[in-house]
N, C-alpha and C positions, 0 to 999 in steps of 0.2 A: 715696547709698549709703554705710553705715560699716562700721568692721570689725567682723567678728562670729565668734564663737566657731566651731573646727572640729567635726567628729565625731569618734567613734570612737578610741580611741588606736591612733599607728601601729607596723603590725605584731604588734598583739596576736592576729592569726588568727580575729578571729570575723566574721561574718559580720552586715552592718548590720541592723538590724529594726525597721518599723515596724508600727504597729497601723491606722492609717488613711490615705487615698487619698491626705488633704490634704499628707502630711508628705514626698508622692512626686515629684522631678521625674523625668522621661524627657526627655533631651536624646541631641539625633544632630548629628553635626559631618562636617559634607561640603564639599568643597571639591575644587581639584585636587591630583594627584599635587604633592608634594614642599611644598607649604603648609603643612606642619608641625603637623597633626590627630593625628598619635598621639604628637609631642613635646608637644604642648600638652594631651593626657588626662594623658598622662606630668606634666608640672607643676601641673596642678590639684591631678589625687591629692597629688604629693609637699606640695603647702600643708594639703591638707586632714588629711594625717596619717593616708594611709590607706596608705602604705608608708615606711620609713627612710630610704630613698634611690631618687632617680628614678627611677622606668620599671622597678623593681627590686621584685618582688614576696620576701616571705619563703625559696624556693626558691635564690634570685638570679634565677629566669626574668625574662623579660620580660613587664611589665604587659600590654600592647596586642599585638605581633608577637608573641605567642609560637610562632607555630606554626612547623616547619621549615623550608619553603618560605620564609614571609614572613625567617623569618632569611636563610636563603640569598639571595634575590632585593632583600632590604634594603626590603623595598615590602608594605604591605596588600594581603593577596586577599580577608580576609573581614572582616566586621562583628567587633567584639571588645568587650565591654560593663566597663566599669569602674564600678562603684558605692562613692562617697563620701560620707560624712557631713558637714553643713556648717548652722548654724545650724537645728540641730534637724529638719531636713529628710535624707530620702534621694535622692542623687542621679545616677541612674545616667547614664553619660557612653557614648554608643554611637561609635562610630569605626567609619568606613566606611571602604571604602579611595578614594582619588582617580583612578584609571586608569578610564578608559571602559572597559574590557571587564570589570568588576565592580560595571559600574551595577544589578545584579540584588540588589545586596550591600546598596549602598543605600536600594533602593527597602523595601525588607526592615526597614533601620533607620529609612528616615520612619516606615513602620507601627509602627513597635514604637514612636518618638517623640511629645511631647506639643509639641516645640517645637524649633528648628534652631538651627545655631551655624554659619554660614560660615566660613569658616577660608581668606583669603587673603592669600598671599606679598608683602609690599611687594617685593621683590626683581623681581617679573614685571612691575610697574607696570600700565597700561590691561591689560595681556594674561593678571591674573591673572585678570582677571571673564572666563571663557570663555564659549562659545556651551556647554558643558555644565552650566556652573553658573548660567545667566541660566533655560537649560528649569528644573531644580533649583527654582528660585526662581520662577519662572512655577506651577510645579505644586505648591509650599507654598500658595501663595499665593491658588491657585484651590479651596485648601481649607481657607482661612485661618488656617495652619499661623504661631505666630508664631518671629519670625527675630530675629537680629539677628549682625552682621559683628563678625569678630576680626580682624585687623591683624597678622600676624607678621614678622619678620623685618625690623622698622620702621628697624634698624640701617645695611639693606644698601639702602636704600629709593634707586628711580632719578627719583624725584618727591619732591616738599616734601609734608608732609601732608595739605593743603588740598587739592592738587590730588587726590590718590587719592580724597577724602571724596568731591571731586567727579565722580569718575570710578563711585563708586560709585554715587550719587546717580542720575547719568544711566543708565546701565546696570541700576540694580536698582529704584531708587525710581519711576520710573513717574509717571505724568502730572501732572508738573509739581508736584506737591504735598513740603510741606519731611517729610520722612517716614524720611528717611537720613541722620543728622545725630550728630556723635560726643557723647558724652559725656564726654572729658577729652583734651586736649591733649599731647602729648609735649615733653617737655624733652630738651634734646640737650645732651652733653658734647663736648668737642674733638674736631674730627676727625682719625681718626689716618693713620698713614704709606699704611696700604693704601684710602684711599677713606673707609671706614667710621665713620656717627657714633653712637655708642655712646648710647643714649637709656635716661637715669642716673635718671627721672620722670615725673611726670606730673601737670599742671594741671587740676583737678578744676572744672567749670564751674561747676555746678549752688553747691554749698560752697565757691566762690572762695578753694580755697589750693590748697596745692602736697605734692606728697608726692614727697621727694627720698626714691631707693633706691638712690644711688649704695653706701650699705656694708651693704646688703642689703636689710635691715626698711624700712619707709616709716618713714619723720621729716617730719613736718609743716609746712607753716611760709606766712606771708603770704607773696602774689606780688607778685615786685617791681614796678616802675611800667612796665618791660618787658615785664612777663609781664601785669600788669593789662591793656594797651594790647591785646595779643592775644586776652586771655580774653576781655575786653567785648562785641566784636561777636558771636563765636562764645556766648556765653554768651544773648545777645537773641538767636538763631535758634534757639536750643535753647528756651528758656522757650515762644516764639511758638508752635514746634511742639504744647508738651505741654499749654499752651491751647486749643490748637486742637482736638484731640483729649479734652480734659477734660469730663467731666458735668456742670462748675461750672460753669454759665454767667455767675456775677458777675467769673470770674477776670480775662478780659478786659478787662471795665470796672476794676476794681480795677487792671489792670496799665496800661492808658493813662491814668489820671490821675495815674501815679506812684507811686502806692500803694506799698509794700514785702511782696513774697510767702513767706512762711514758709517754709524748706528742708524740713520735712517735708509740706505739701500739696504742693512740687514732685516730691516724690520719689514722694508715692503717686502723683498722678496719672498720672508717667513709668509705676510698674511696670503701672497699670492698662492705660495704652495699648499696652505690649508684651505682656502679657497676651491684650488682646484680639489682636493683631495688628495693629494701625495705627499703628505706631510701631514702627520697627526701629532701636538705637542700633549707632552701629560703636565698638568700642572694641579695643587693641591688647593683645599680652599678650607676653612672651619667658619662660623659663624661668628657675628664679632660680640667681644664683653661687654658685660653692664655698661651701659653709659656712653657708650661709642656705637659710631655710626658703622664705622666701615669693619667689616670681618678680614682677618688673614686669609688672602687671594682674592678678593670679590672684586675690587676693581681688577686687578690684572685679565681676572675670566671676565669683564665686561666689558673691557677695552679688548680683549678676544675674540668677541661676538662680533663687536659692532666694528672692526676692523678686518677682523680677519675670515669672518662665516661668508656666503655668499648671498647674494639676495634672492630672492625668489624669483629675477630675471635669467636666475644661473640652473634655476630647477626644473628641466624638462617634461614635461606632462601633457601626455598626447590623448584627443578625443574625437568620436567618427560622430557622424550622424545617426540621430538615433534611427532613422525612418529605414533608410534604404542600404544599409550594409557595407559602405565604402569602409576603405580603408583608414585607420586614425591617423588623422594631422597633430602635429604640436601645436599648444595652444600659444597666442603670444601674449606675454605680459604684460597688459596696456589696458591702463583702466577707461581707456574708450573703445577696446573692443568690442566683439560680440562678450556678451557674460556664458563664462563655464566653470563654476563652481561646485562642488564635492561635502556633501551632508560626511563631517567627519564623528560625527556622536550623534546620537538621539538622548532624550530623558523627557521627561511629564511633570507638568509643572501644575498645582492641583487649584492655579486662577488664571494661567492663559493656558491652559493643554500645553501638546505634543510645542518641544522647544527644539531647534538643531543646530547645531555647532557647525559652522560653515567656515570652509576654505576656500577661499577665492582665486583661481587661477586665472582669471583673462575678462575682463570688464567691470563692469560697478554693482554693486545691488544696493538699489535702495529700500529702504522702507516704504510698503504699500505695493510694490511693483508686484505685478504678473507675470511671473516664475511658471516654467515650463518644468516639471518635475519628472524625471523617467529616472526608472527602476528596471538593471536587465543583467542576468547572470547571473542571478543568485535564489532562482525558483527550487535547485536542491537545496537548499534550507530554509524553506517555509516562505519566501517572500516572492509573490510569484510577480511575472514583467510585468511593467505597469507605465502610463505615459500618458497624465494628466496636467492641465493647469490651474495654479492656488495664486491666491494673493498672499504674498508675503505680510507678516505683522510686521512690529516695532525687531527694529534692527541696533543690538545691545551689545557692548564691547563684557565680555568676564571679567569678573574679578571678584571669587569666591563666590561667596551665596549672593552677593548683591549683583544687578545689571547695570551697567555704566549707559544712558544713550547713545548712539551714535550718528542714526540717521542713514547712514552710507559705509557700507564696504567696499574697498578697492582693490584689485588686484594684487596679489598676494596677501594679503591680510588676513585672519583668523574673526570673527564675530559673530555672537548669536541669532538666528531669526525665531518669531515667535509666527504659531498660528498654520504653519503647512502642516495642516489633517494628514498627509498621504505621503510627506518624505520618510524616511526611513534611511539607519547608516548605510553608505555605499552607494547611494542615490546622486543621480548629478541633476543642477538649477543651471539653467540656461534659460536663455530668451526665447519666446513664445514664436516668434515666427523663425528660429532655425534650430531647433533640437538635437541638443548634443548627448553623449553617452560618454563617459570614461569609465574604461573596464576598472570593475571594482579592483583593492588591494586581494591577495593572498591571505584566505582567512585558514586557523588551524581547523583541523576535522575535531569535532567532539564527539568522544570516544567514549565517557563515560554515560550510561543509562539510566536514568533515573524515570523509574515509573511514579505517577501520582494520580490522585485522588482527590474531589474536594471535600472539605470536611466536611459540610454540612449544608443542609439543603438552599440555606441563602448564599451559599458559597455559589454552587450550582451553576447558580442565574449569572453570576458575576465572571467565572471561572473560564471561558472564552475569552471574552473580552481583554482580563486582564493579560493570561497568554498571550494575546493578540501583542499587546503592546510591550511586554516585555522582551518576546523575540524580533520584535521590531526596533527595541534601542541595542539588541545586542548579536550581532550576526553571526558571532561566533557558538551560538547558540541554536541550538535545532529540535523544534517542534514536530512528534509524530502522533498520528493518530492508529495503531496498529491494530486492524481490522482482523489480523488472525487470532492474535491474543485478546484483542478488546480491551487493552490495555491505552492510558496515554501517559506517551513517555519524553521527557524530555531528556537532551541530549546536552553534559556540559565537557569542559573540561577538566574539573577535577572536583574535591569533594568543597573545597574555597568558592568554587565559582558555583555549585550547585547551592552551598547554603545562602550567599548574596543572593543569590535567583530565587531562594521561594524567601527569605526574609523581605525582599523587594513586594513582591506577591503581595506581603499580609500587609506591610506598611506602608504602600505607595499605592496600591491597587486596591486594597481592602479585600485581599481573598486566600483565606484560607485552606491549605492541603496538607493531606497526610502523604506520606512518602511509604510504598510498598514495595512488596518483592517484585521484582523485573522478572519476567517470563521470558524463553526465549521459545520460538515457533518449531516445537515440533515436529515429525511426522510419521503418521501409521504405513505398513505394509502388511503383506501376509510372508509368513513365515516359509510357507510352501504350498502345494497346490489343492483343493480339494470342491466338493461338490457337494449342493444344499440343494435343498426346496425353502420355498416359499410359498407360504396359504393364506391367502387374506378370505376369510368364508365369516360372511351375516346376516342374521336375517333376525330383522327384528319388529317384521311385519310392515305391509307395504311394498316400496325397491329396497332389496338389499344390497350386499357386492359379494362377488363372487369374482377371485383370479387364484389362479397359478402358477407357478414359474419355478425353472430347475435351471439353477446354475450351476457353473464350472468358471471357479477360478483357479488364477495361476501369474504367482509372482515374475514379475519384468524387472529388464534393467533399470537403473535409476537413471531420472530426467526422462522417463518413458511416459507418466502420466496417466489418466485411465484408457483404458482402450475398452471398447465397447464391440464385440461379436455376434452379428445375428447366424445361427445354423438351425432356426426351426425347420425342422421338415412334416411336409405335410398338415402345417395348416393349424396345430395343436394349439397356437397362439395368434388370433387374428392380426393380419397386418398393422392394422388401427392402436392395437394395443403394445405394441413391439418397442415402439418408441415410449411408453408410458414406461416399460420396465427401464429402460435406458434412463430415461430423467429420475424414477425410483432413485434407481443405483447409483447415481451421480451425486443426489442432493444426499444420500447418506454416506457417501466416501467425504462429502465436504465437511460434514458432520465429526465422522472418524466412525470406528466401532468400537474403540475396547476405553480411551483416554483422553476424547472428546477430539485430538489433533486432526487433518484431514489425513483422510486416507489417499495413498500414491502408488503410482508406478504396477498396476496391476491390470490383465486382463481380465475382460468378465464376458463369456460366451454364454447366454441364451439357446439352452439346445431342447426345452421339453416347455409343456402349460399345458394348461386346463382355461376354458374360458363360459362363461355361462350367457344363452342368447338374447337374455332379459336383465338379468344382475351386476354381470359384468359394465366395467368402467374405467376411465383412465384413470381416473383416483384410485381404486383398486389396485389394477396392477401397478400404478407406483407405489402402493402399499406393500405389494409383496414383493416384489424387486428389492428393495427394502430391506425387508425380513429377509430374503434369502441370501444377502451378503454379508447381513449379521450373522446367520447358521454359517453359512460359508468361513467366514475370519474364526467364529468357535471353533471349528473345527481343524480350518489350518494351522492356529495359535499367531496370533500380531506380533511383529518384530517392530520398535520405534526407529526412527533416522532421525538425529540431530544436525543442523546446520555447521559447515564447516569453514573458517573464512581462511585464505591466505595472506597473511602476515608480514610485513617488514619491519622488523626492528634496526635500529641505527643506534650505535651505543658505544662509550669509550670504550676502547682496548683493555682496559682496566676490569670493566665490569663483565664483560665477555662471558667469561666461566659461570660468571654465577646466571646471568642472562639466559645461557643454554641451558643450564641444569633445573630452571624456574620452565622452560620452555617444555620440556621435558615430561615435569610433575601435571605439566596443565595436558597431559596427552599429544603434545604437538609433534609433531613430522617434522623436522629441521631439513631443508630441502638445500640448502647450500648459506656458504658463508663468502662475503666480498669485502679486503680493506680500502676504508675509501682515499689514504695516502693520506689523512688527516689525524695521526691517532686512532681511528676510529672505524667499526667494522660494523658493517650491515649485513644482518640476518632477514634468511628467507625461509617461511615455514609455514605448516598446514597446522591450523588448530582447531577444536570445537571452538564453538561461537559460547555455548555453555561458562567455557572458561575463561574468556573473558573481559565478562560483563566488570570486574574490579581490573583488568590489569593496567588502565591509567591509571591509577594510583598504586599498583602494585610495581610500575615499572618504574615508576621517578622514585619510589624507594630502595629499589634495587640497587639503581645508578646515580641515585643519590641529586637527583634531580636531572640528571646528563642523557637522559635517554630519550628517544621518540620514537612516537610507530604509526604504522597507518594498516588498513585492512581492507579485503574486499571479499565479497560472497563467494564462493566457486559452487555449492553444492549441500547436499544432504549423504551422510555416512549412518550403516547400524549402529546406535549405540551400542557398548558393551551390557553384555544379556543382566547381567548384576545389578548395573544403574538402570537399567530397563525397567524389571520387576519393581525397584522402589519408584518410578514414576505409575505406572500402570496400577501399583497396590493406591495409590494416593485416593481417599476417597473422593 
């Protein structure tokens, strides 16, 4: 890799532009919290001269965090796209945030990516490769997403280099193959009074010299017989790799009989196999000092990108027809195809509305054009199918809080549209006369329940609406309205992504809510069998009512439901009226009798009444059908049934013991254990629903973030008779 001219001069406010697919990279950089993923967009741009000073966009806002929240909280909540110019190429730089409860944010930026950038803390050592960023790297890689590892913080480093390489190697690189291997070497300066070794360079393998940055710029120079001694081995496991990998099949021969390999065949064949994805280089990078332009690694990872990533012609993305159900074609990269483009964010902007961050996969969108907008797959979470046409607004390249004009998006490109009322994230733009559909990404389940309330009655009026749009910029978010509990409850991923969520609410929406206890849906039974009357007898001058009715009940299996018995004999209850006690007894099983829950799973046989041939009425005897199911449950005594979901947990080998024994305390049924040959072992188990409404966040503390789970209904079990009585004392 050499140096190579920047884009764009910095801070002149235009907006980059390319005419073809080829000229485009799309890069996503994911990693964990505090890895230093939006300092290091922050240093690329400031090399590439696409701001005057760091992280500093024209405004002074911030490049990457600009939003208020992410200021206040110091931390990413959303995806934020930076686009740089850098040897002739455009290349947008997508920054995810690192916290698990915004892995929706992520997922959002693989899609819109053609190629990943890891982004981990030498600082964290073994513990920065998480159990979140290994799934990450599993799920590139099962789509053969090509990666490669950046290094930050190589200063604070609690490991020598090697060993990290190695720790990567085993944790990311996978069966045994040389496939994770650096590309350049760190040079270290004196270490100073606090710990810290200052790494002033860096030893280029591949071009065996040295690029000293100790006074900022790289200066050049042969390695000394110290540094030769280091480079050599590491330099033969690099070559070995990028043969291995190569089309050339003479390389190898040529390289075992000593032969001498030209730096430019080593270098295509590198970007080829990163390209393809078989070859992942790890290379480090820090921000650069006062007064200098270029940070340690930032051109190297730029000439990276723009050499060795692939274009968005190399990124497969298939879409059917929305109308009639075929099967999906791949789309082709060509900005004079049909347009099928992919809403990859939503946000609200509070002087042109609803704004969307669009991916272009296959033709042009301009500004003003008539956009086919369909919405399909994602009606369990609040967004039901939808397959409308909008006129597009103003069509704006990002670049922090400010919008760049554009005018036109191309094929593979990333760019804002302003003004579609009805897209929503996960929505695909296509052209009006052939409507296309690409299945949404894989969103995570939100697990955690947060019931709410609005504060106050001007809240009320507003408190729809703004729900409306909230769960419209965020899919990974699920909107219920629960008609058992009368509850509304929103659904996140953890307690991060719930506080963003109603914080959004009050400052973006203007709608205030209080956060209450989550209910979970009960239900009543009877305890055992027994037999009631019912009297509904008035008269208060005029028509009165006059019914009767003698019941027998008698508890049934569960999933049984009610069941309703006629055995009058002889008449004691006019036909007319029979059904009146039926609907009685239904509307007050839905009611509950003893703790408001419905009542379930019970027979109710009508075997006696009384009826009167003037008073009597069907309001009546639903009055005492009624009443007699209420004497009936006194008398049997209520037994409640709580909801019971079964489980899958997926957790390191590591956390196992304590997983099961947490499984355990929550009353669960552990119904078997499977390892999945990764470390890592997934549990199967029956739990009350009860327990848990916290266990997203009780299980990434468990496991220390490394854990996942998903759940499904099965059914209603007795509660134990002890937590029984304190629900039913509840006034």
């Amino acid at each position: 890799m050499v140096d190579k001219s920047s884009g764009p001069a910095a801070g002149d406010g235009a907006a980059i532009t390319v005419d073809r697919p080829e000229h485009i990279r799309n890069v996503v950089l994911v990693g964990p919290g505090g890895a230093g993923k939006t300092t290091l967009v922050e240093a690329l741009a400031y090399t590439a001269g696409a701001v005057t000073r760091a992280g500093r966009v024209e405004d002074g806002t911030c490049l990457s965090d600009y939003d208020d929240i992410e200021q206040r909280r110091r931390r990413s909540v959303q995806l934020a796209v930076v686009p740089v110019g850098w040897s002739g190429t455009k290349i947008n730089l997508i920054d995810t945030p690192g916290y698990a409860d915004f892995v929706g944010e992520v997922r959002a930026g693989l899609r819109a990516a053609d190629a990943a950038l890891f982004v981990v803390s030498a600082a964290e050592g073994p513990e920065g490769v998480s159990g979140a960023t290994r799934a990450l790297w599993e799920e590139c890689a099962a789509v053969g997403m090509p990666r490669a590892i950046v290094i930050t913080h190589l200063d604070t480093a609690r490991e020598d280099f090697d060993d990290m390489v190695s720790t990567f190697h085993a944790a990311l690189g996978g069966g045994g193959a040389e496939n994770v291997l650096p590309l350049h070497l760190p040079v270290y300066g004196p270490r100073g009074g606090d710990g810290h070794r200052p790494v002033t360079g860096m030893i280029e393998l591949l071009a065996e010299r040295v690029a000293d940055y100790a006074d900022g710029g790289a200066q050049f120079d042969d390695p000394s017989e110290d540094q030769r001694a280091q480079l050599r081995p590491a330099r033969e496991r690099l070559i070995e790799a990028i043969i291995a990998e190569s089309e050339d099949e003479s390389l190898m021969e040529r390289y075992l009989s000593g032969a001498a390999l030209d730096l430019d065949t080593l270098v295509g064949d590198l970007e080829r196999a990163v390209a393809r994805g078989q070859f992942h280089p790890v290379l480090f990078a820090a921000p650069a000092p006062d007064g200098a332009r270029q940070g340690l690694g930032t051109v190297e990872l730029l000439d990276l990108i723009a050499a060795g990533f692939p274009t968005p012609a190399e990124h497969a993305v298939a879409a059917a027809p929305a109308t009639n159900g075929s099967a999906p074609t791949a789309l082709s990269c060509d900005p004079d195809a049909a347009l099928a483009a992919e809403v990859i964010r939503t946000t609200s902007d509070p002087y042109v509305g609803r704004v969307s961050l669009v991916r272009v996969f296959s033709g042009t969108l301009h500004a003003e054009d008539t956009v086919h907008v369909c919405g399909h797959g994602l009606a369990e979470r609040g967004h039901p199918d939808h397959d409308v046409d909008e006129r597009a607004g103003a069509v704006t390249a990002p670049f922090g809080r400010t919008q760049r004009p554009l005018g036109r998006v191309i094929a593979g490109d990333i760019a804002y549209v302003a003004k579609l009322g009805h897209a929503e994230t996960g929505d695909t733009l296509s052209g009006t006369g052939t409507p296309l559909v690409i299945e949404p990404w894989a969103m995570p389940d939100p697990l955690l329940p947060i019931a709410i309330r609005a504060h106050g009655k001007a809240d009320e009026d507003k408190l729809s609406q703004g729900l409306a749009r909230l769960v419209a910029e965020d899919p990974a978010m699920r909107l219920e309205n629960n008609d058992q509990t009368r509850q509304l409850v929103l659904r996140c991923l953890g307690e991060a992504h719930r506080d963003v969520a109603l914080e959004r609410l009050r400052e973006r929406f203007g709608v205030a809510v209080d956060v209450i206890d989550h209910e979970v849906a009960l239900r009543e039974t009877l305890a055992g069998p027994a037999t009631a009357r019912g009297r509904h007898v008035k008269q208060s001058g005029g028509h009165g009512q006059y019914a009767v009715c003698v019941l027998e009940v008698a508890p049934l299996p569960a999933g049984s439901g009610i069941e309703f018995v006629d055995a009058v004999v002889g008449g004691t209850v006019p036909r007319q009226y029979i059904t009146s006690v039926e609907k009685g007894v239904r509307a007050q099983a839905a009611k509950g009798v003893a703790a408001g829950y419905p009542l379930v799973d019970i027979r109710v046989t009508l075997v006696d009444g009384k009826a009167h041939s003037v008073d009597s009425s069907d309001a009546a005897f639903q009055t005492a059908g009624a009443l007699a199911l209420r004497e009936a449950a006194a008398s049997a005594g209520v037994a409640l049934l709580e909801p019971y979901a079964r489980v899958w947990v997926l957790v390191a080998d590591d956390y196992l013991g304590q997983v099961l024994g947490d499984l355990s305390g929550r009353r669960g049924r552990v119904l078997g254990t499977e390892p999945d040959g990764r470390g890592r072992t997934r549990v199967r188990a029956e739990v009350p629903e009860l327990e848990l409404s916290r266990y997203a966040i009780d299980l990434r503390s468990l496991s220390h973030g490394t854990g996942e789970f998903g759940r499904a209904h099965v059914g209603h079990e007795p509660m134990p008779a002890q937590r029984a009585q304190s629900v039913l004392a509840r006034p």
